[in-house]
ROSELO-457462 format. One record per atom (N, C-alpha, C): residue number from 1; residue in three letters; atom name; x, y, z. Coordinates in steps of 0.05 Angstrom, whole numbers, plus 5000, padded with zeros to 4 digits. Layout:
ROSELO-457462
<NUM; 'ALA'; 'CA'; <X; Y; Z>>
...
end
This chain:
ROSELO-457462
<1; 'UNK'; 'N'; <2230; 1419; 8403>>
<1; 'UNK'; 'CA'; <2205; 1418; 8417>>
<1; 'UNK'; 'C'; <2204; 1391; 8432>>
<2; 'UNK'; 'N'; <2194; 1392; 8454>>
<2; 'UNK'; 'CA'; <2189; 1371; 8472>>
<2; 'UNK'; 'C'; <2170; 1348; 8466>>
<3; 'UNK'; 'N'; <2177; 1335; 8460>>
<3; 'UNK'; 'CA'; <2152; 1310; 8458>>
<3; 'UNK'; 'C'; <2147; 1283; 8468>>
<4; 'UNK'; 'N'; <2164; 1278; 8484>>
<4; 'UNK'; 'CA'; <2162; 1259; 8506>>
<4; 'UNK'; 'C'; <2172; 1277; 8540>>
<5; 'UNK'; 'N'; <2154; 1263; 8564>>
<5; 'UNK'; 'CA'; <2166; 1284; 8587>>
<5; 'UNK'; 'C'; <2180; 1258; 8600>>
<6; 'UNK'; 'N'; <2196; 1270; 8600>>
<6; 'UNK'; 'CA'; <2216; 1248; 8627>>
<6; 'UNK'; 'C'; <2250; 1259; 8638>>
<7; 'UNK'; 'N'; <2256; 1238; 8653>>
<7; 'UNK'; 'CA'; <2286; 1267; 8665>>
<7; 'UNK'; 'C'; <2308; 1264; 8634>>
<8; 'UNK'; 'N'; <2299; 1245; 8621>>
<8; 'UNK'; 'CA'; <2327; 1238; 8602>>
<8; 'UNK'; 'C'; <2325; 1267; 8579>>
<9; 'UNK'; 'N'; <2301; 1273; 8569>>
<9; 'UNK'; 'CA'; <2283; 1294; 8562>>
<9; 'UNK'; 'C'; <2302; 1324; 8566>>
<10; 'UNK'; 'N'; <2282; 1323; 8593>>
<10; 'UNK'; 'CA'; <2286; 1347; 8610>>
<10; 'UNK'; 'C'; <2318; 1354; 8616>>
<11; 'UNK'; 'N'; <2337; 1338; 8628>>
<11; 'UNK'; 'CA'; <2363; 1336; 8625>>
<11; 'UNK'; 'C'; <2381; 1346; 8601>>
<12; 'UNK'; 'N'; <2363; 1332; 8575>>
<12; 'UNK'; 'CA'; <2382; 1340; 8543>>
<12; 'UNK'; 'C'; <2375; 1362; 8546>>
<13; 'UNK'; 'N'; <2346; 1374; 8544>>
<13; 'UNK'; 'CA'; <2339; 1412; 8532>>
<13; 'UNK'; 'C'; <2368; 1420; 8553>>
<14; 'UNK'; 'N'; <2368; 1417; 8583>>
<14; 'UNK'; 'CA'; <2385; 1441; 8594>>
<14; 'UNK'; 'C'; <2413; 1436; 8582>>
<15; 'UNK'; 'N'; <2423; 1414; 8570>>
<15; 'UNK'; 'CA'; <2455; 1402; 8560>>
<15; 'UNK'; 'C'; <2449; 1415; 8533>>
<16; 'UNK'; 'N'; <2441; 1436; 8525>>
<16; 'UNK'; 'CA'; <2440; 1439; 8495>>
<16; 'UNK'; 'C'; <2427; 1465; 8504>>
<17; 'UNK'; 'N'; <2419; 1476; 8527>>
<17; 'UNK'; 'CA'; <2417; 1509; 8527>>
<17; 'UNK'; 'C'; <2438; 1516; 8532>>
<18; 'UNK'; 'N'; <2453; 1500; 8550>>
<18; 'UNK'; 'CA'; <2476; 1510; 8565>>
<18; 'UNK'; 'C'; <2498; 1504; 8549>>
<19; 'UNK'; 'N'; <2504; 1490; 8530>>
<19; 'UNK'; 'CA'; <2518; 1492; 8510>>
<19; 'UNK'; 'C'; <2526; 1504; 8486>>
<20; 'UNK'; 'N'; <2487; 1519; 8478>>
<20; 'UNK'; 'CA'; <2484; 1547; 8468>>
<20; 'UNK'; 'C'; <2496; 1576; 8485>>
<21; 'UNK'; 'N'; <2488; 1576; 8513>>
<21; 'UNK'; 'CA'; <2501; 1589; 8522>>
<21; 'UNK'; 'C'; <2539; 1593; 8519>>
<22; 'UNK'; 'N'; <2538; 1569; 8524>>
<22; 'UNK'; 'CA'; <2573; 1566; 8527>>
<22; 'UNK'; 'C'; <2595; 1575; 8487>>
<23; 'UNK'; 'N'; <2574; 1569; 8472>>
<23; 'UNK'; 'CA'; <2576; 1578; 8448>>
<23; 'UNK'; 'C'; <2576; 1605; 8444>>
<24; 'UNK'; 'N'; <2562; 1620; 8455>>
<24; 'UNK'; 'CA'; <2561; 1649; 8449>>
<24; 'UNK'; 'C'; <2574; 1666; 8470>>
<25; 'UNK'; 'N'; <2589; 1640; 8491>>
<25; 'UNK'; 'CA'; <2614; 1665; 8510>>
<25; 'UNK'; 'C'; <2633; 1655; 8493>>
<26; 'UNK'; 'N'; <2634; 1634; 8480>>
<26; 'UNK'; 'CA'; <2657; 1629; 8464>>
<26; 'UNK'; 'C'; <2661; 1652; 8438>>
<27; 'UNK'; 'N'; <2635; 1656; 8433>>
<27; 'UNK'; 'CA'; <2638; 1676; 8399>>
<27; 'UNK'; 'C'; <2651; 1704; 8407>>
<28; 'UNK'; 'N'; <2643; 1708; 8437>>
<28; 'UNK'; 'CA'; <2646; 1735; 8452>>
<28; 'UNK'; 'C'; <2670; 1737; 8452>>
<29; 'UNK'; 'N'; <2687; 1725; 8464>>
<29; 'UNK'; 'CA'; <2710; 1717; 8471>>
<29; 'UNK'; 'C'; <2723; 1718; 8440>>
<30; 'UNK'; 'N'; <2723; 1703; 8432>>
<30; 'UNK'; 'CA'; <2735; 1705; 8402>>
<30; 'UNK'; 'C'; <2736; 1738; 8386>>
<31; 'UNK'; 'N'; <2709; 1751; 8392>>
<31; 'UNK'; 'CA'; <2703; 1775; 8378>>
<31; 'UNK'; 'C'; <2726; 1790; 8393>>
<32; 'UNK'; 'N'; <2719; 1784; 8416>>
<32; 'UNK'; 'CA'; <2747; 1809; 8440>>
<32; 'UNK'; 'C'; <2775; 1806; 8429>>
<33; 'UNK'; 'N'; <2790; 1777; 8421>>
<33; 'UNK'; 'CA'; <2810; 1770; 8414>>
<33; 'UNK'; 'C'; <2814; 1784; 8378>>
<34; 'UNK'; 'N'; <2799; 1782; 8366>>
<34; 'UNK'; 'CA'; <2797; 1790; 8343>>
<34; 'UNK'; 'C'; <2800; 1828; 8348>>
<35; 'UNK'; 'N'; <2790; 1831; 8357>>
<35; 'UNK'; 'CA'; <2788; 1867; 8363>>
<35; 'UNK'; 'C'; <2822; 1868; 8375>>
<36; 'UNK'; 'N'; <2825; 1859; 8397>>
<36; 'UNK'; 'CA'; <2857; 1867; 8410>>
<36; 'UNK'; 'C'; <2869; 1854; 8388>>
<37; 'UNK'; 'N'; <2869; 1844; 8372>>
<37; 'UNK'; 'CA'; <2887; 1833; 8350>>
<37; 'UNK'; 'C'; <2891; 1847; 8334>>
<38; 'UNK'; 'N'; <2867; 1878; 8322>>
<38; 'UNK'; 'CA'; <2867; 1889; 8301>>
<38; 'UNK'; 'C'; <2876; 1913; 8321>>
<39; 'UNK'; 'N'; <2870; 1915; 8337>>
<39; 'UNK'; 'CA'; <2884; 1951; 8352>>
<39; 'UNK'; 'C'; <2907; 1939; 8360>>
<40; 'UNK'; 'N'; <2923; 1927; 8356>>
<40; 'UNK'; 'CA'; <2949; 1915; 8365>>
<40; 'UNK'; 'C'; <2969; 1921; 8333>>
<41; 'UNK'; 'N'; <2956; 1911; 8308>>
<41; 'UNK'; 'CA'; <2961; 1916; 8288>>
<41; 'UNK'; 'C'; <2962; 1949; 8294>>
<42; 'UNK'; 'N'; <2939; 1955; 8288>>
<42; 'UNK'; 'CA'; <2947; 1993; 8288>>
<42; 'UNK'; 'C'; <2962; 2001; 8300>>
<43; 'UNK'; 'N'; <2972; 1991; 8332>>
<43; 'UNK'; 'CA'; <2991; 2011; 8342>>
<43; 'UNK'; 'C'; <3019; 2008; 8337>>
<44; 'UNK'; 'N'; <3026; 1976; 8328>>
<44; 'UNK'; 'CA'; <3052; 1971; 8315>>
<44; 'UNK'; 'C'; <3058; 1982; 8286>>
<45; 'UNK'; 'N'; <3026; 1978; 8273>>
<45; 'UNK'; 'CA'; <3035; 1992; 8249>>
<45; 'UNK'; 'C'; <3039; 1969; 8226>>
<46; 'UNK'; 'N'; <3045; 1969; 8198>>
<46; 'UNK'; 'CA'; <3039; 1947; 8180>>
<46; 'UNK'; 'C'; <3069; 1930; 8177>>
<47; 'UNK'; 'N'; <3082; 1953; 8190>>
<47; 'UNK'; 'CA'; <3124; 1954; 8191>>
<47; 'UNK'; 'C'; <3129; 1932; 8215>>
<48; 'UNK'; 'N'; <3111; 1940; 8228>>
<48; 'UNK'; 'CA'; <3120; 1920; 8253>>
<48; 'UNK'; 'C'; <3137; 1941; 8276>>
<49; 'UNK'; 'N'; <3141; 1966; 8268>>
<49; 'UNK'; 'CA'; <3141; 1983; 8285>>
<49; 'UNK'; 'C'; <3127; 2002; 8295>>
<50; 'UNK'; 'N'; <3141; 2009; 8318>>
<50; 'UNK'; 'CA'; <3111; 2019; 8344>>
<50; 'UNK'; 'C'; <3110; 2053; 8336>>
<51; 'UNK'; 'N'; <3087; 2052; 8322>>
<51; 'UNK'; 'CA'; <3076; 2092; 8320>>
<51; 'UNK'; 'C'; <3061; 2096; 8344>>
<52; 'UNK'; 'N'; <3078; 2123; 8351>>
<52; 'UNK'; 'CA'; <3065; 2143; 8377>>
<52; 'UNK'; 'C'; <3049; 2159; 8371>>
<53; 'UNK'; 'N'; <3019; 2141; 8391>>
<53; 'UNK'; 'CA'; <2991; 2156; 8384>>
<53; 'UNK'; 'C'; <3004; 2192; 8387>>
<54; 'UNK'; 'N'; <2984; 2199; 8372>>
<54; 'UNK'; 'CA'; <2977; 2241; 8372>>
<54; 'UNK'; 'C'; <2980; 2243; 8398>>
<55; 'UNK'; 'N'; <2985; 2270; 8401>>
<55; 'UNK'; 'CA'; <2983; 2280; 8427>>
<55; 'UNK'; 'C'; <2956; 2287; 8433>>
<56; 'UNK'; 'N'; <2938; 2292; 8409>>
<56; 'UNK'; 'CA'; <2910; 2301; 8415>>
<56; 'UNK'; 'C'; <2895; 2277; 8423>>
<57; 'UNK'; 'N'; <2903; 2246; 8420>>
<57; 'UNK'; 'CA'; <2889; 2224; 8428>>
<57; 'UNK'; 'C'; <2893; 2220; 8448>>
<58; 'UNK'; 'N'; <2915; 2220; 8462>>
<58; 'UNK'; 'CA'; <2935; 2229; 8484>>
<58; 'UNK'; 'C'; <2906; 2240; 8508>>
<59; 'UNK'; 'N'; <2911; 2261; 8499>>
<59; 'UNK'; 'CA'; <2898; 2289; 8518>>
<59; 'UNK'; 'C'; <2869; 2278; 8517>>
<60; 'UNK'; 'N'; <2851; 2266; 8496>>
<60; 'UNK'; 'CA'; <2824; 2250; 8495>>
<60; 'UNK'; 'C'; <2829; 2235; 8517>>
<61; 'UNK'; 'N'; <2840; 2220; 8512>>
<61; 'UNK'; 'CA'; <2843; 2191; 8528>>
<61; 'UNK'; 'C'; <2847; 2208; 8560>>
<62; 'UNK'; 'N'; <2866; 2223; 8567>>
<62; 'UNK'; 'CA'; <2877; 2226; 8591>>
<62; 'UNK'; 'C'; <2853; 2242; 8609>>
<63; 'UNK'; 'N'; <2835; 2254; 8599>>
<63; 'UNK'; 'CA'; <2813; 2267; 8589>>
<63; 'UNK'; 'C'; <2788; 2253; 8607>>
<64; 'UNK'; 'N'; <2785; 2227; 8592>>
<64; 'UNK'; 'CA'; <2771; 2214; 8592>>
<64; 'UNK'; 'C'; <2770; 2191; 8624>>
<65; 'UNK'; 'N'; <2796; 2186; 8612>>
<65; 'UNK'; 'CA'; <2797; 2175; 8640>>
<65; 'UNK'; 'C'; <2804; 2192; 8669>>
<66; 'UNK'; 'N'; <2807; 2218; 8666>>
<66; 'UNK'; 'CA'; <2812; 2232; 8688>>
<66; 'UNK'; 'C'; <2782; 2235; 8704>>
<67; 'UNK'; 'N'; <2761; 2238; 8687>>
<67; 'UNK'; 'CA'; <2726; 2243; 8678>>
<67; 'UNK'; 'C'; <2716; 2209; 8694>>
<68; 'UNK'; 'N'; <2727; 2190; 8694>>
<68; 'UNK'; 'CA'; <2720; 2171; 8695>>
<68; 'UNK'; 'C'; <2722; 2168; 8731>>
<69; 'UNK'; 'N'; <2754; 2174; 8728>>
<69; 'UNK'; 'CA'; <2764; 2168; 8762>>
<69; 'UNK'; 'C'; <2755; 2189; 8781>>
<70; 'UNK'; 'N'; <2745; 2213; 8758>>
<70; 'UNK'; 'CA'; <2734; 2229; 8781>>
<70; 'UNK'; 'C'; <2703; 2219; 8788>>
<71; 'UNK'; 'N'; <2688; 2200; 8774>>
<71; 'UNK'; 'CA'; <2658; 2198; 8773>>
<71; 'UNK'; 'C'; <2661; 2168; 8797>>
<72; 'UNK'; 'N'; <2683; 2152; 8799>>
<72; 'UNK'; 'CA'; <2688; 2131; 8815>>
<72; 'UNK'; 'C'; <2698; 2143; 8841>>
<73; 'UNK'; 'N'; <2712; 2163; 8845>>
<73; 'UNK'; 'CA'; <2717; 2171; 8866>>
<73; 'UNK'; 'C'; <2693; 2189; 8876>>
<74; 'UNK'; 'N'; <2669; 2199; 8866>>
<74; 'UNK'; 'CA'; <2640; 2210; 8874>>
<74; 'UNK'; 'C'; <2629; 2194; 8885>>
<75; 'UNK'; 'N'; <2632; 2171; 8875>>
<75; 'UNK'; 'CA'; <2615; 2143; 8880>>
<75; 'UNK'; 'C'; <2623; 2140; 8911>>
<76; 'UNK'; 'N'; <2645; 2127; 8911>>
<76; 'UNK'; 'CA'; <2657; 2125; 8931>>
<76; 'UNK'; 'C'; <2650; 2132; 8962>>
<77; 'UNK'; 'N'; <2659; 2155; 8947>>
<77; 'UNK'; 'CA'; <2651; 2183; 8976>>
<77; 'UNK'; 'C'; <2615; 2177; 8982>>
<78; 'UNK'; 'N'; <2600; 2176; 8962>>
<78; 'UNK'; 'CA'; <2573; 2166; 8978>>
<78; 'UNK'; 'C'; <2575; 2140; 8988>>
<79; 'UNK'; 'N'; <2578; 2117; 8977>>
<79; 'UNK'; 'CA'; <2580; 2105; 8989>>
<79; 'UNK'; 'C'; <2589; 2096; 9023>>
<80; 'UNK'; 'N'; <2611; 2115; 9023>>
<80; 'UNK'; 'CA'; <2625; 2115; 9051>>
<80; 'UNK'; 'C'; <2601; 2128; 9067>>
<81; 'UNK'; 'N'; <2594; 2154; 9062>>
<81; 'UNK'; 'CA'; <2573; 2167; 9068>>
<81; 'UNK'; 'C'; <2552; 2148; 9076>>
<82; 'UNK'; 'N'; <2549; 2144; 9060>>
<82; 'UNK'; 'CA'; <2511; 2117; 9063>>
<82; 'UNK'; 'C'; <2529; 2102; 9085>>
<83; 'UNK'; 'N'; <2549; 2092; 9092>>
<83; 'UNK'; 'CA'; <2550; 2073; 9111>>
<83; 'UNK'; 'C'; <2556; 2085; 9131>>
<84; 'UNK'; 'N'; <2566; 2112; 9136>>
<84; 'UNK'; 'CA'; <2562; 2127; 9161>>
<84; 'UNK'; 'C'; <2534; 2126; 9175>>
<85; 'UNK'; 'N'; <2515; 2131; 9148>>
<85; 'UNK'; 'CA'; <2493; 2141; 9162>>
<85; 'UNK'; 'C'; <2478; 2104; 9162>>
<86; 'UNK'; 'N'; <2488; 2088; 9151>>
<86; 'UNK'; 'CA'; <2482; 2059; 9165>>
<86; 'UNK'; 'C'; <2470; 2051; 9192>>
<87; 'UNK'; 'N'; <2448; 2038; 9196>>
<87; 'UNK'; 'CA'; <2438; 2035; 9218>>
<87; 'UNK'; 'C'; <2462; 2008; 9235>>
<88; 'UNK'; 'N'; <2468; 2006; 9254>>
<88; 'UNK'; 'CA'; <2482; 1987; 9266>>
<88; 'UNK'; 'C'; <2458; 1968; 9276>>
<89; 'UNK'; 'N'; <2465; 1948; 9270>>
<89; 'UNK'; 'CA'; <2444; 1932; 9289>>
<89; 'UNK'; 'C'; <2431; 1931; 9320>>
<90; 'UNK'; 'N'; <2455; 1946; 9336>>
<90; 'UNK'; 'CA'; <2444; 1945; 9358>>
<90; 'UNK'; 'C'; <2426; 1970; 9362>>
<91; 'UNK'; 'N'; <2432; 1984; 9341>>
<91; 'UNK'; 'CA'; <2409; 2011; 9339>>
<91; 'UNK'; 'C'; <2380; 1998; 9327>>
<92; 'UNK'; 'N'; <2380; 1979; 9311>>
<92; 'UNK'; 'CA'; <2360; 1976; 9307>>
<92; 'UNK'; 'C'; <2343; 1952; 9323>>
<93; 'UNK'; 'N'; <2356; 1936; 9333>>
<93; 'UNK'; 'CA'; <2343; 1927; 9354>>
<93; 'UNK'; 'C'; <2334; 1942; 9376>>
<94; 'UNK'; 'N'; <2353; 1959; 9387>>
<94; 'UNK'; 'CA'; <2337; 1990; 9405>>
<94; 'UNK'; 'C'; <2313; 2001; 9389>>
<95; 'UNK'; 'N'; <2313; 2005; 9367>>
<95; 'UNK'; 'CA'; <2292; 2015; 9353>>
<95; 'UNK'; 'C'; <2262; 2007; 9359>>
<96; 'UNK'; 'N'; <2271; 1981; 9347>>
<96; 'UNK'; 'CA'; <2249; 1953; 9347>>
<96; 'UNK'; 'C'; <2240; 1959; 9373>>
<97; 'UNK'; 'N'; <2251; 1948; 9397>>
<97; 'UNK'; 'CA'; <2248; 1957; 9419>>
<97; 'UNK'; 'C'; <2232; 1968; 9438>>
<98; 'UNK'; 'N'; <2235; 1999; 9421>>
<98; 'UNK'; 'CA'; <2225; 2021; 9421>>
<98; 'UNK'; 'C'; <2203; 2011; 9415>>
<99; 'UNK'; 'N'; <2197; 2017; 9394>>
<99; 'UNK'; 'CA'; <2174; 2016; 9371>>
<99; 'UNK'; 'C'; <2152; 2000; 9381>>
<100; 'UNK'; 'N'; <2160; 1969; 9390>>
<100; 'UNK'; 'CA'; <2140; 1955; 9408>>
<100; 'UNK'; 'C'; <2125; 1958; 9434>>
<101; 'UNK'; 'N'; <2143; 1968; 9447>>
<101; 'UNK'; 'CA'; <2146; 1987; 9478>>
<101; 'UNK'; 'C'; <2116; 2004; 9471>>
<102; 'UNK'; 'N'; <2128; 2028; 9461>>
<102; 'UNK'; 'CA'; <2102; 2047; 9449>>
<102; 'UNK'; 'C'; <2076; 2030; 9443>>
<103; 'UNK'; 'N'; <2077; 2017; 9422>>
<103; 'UNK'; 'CA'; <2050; 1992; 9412>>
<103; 'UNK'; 'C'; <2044; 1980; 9443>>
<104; 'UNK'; 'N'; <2052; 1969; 9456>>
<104; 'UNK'; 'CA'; <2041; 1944; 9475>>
<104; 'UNK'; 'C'; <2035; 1977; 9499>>
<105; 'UNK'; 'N'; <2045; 1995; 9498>>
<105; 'UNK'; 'CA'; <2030; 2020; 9518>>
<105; 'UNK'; 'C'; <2008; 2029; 9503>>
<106; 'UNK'; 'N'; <2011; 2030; 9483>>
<106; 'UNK'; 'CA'; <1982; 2031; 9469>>
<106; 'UNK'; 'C'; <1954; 2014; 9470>>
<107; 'UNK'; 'N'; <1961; 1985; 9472>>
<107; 'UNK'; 'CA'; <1949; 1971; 9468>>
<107; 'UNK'; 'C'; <1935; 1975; 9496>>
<108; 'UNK'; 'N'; <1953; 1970; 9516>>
<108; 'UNK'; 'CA'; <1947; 1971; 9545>>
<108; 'UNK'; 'C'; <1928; 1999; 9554>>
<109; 'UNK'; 'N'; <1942; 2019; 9535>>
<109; 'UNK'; 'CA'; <1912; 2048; 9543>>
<109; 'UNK'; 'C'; <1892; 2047; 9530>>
<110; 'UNK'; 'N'; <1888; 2029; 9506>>
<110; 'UNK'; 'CA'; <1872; 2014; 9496>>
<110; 'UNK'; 'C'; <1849; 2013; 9516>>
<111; 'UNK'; 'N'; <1853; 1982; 9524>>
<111; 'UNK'; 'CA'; <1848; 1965; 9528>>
<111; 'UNK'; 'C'; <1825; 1971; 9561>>
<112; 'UNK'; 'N'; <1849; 1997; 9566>>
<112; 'UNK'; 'CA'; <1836; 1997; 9598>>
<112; 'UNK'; 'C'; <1819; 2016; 9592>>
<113; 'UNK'; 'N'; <1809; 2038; 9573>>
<113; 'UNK'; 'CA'; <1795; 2057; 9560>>
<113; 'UNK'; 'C'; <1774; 2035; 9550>>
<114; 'UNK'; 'N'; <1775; 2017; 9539>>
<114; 'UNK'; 'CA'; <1749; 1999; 9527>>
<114; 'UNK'; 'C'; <1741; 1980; 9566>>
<115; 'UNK'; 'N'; <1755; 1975; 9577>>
<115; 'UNK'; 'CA'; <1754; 1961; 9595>>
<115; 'UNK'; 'C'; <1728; 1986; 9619>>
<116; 'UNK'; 'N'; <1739; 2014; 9622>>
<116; 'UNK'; 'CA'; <1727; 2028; 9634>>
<116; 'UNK'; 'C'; <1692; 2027; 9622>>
<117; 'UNK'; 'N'; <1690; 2037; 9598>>
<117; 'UNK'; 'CA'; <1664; 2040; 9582>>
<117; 'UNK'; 'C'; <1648; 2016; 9585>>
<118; 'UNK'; 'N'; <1661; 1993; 9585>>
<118; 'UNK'; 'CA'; <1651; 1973; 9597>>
<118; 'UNK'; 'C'; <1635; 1974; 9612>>
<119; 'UNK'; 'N'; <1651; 1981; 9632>>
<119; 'UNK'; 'CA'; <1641; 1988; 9661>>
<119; 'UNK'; 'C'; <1618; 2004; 9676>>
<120; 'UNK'; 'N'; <1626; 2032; 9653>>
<120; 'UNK'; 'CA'; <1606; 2047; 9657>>
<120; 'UNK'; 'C'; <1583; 2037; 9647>>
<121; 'UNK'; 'N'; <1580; 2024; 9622>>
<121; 'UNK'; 'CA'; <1555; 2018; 9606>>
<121; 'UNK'; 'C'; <1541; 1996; 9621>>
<122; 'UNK'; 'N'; <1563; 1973; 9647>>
<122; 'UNK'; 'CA'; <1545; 1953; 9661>>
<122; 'UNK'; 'C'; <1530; 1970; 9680>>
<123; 'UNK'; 'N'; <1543; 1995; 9687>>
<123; 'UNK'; 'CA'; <1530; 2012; 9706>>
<123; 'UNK'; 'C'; <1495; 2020; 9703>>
<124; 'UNK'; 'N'; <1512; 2034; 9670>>
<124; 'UNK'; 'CA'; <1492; 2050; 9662>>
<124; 'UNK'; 'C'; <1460; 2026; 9665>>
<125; 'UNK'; 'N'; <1459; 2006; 9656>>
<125; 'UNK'; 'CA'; <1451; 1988; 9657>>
<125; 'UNK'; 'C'; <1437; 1975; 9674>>
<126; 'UNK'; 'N'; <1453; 1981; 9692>>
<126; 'UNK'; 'CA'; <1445; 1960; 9728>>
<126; 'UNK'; 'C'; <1420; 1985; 9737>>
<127; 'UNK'; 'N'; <1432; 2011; 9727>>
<127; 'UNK'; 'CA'; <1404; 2033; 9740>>
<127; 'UNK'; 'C'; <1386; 2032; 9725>>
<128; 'UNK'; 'N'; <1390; 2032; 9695>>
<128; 'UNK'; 'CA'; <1361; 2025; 9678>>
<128; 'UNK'; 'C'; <1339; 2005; 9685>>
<129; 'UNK'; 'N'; <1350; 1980; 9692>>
<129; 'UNK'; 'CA'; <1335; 1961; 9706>>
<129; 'UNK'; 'C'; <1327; 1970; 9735>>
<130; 'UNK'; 'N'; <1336; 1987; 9746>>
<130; 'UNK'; 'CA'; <1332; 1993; 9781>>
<130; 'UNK'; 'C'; <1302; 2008; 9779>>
<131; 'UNK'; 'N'; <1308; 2040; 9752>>
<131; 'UNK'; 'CA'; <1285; 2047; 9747>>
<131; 'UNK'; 'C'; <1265; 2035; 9733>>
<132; 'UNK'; 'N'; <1274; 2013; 9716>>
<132; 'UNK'; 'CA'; <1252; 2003; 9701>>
<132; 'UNK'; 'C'; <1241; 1988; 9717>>
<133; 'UNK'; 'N'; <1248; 1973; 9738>>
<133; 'UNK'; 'CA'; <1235; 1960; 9765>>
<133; 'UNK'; 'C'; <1206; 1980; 9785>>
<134; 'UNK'; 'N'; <1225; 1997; 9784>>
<134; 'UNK'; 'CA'; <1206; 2013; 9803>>
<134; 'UNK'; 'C'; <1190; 2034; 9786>>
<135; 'UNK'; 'N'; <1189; 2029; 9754>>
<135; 'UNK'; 'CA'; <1168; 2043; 9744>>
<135; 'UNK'; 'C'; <1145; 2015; 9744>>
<136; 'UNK'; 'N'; <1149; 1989; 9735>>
<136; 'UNK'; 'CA'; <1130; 1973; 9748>>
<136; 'UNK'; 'C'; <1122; 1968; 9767>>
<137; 'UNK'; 'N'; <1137; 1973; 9792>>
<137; 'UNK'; 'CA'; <1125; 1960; 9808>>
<137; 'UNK'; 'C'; <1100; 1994; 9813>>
<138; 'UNK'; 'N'; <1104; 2026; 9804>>
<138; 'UNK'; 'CA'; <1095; 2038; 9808>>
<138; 'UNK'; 'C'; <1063; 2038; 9792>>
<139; 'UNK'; 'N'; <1065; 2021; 9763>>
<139; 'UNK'; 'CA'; <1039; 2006; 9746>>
<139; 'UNK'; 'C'; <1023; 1987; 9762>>
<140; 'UNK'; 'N'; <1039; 1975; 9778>>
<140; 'UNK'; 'CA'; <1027; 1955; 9790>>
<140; 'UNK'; 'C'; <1013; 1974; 9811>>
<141; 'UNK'; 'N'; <1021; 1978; 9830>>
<141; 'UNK'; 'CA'; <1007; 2000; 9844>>
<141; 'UNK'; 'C'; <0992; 2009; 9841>>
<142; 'UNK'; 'N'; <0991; 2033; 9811>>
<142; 'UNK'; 'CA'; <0967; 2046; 9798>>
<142; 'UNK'; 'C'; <0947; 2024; 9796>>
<143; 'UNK'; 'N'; <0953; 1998; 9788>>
<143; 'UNK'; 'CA'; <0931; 1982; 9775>>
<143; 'UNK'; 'C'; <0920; 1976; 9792>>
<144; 'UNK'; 'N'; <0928; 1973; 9820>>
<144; 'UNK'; 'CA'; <0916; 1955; 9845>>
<144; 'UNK'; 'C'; <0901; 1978; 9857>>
<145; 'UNK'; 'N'; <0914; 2005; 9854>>
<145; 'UNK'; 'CA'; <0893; 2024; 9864>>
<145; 'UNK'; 'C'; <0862; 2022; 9848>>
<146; 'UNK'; 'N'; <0869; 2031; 9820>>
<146; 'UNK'; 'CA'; <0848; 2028; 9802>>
<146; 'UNK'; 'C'; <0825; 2009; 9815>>
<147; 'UNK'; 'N'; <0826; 1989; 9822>>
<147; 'UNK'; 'CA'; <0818; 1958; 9819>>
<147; 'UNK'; 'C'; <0799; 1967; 9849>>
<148; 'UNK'; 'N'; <0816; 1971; 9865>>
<148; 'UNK'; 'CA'; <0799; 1981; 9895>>
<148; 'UNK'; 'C'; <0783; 2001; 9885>>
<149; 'UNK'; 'N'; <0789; 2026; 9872>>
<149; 'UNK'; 'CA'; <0769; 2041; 9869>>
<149; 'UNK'; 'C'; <0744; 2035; 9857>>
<150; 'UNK'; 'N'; <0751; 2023; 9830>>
<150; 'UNK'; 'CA'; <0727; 2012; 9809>>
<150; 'UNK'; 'C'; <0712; 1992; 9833>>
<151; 'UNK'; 'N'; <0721; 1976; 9847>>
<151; 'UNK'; 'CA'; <0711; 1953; 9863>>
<151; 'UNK'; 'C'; <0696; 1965; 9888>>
<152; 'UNK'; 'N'; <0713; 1986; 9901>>
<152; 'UNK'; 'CA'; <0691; 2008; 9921>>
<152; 'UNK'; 'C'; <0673; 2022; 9902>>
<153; 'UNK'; 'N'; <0678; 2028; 9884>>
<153; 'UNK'; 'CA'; <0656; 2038; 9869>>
<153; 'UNK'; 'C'; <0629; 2029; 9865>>
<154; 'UNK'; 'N'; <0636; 2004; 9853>>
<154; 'UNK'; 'CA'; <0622; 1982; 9845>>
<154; 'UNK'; 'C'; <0599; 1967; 9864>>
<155; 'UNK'; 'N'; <0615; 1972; 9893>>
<155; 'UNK'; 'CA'; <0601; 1959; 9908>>
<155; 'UNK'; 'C'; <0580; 1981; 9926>>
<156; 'UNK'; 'N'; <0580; 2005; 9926>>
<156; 'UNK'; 'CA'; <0561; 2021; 9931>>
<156; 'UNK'; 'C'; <0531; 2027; 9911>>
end
């Protein structure tokens, strides 16, 4: 456990993980040597001479690994496959390309579609005020008529 912080600290924990680490490729390593050491014994035998595995371990084994090279050579074949169908870069920069092309014509029929409505709506606008003008000035009128009448009225 850590109980002072500083680099001298921090430095030892990683010189003592990594030396745990380096300990247990070492045990690994040892276990592997120990194993080829004991199937080395079996196939020489306790004589010191060499016994020829069964034919049925034979046919396992040949078996096994025939099963194996056929599952690496499947692989393979997709693999090659997947890179046929691999995009090349200059395809995908055409793509890209593309793809922006389309967006910035969009943007642009956009733009001139909001730009039109605009347009129309300053329209719509400029006549609302034209009529709303000449419905007052048509109040004003009424009122000035009113005013003469009540006032010829008034004055008889």
């Amino acid at each position: 456990m850590r109980t002072a912080y500083g680099p001298a600290n921090y430095n030892q924990e990683h010189l003592e993980a990594a030396e745990t680490r380096s300990s247990a490729r070492s045990l690994i390593v040892l276990a592997g040597a120990i194993i080829g050491f004991v199937q080395g014994l079996r196939y020489f035998g306790p004589q010191g001479h060499r016994e020829e595995p069964s034919p049925n371990l034979a046919n396992q084994l040949g078996a096994q690994l025939g099963a194996r090279i056929g599952t690496i050579e499947a692989r393979i074949l997709q693999v090659e496959a997947g890179s046929a169908r691999a995009v090349s870069r200059d395809e995908l920069e055409e793509g890209i390309h593309q793809a922006i092309s389309r967006l910035e014509e969009t943007i642009e029929n956009r733009f001139a579609r909001q730009d039109r409505a605009a347009e129309a709506l300053r329209s719509m606008i400029a006549e609302t005020d034209q009529m709303l003008e000449r419905v007052l000035e048509g109040l004003d009128m009424l009122a000035e008529t009113r005013q003469k009448i009540e006032s010829a009225a008034g004055s008889r």
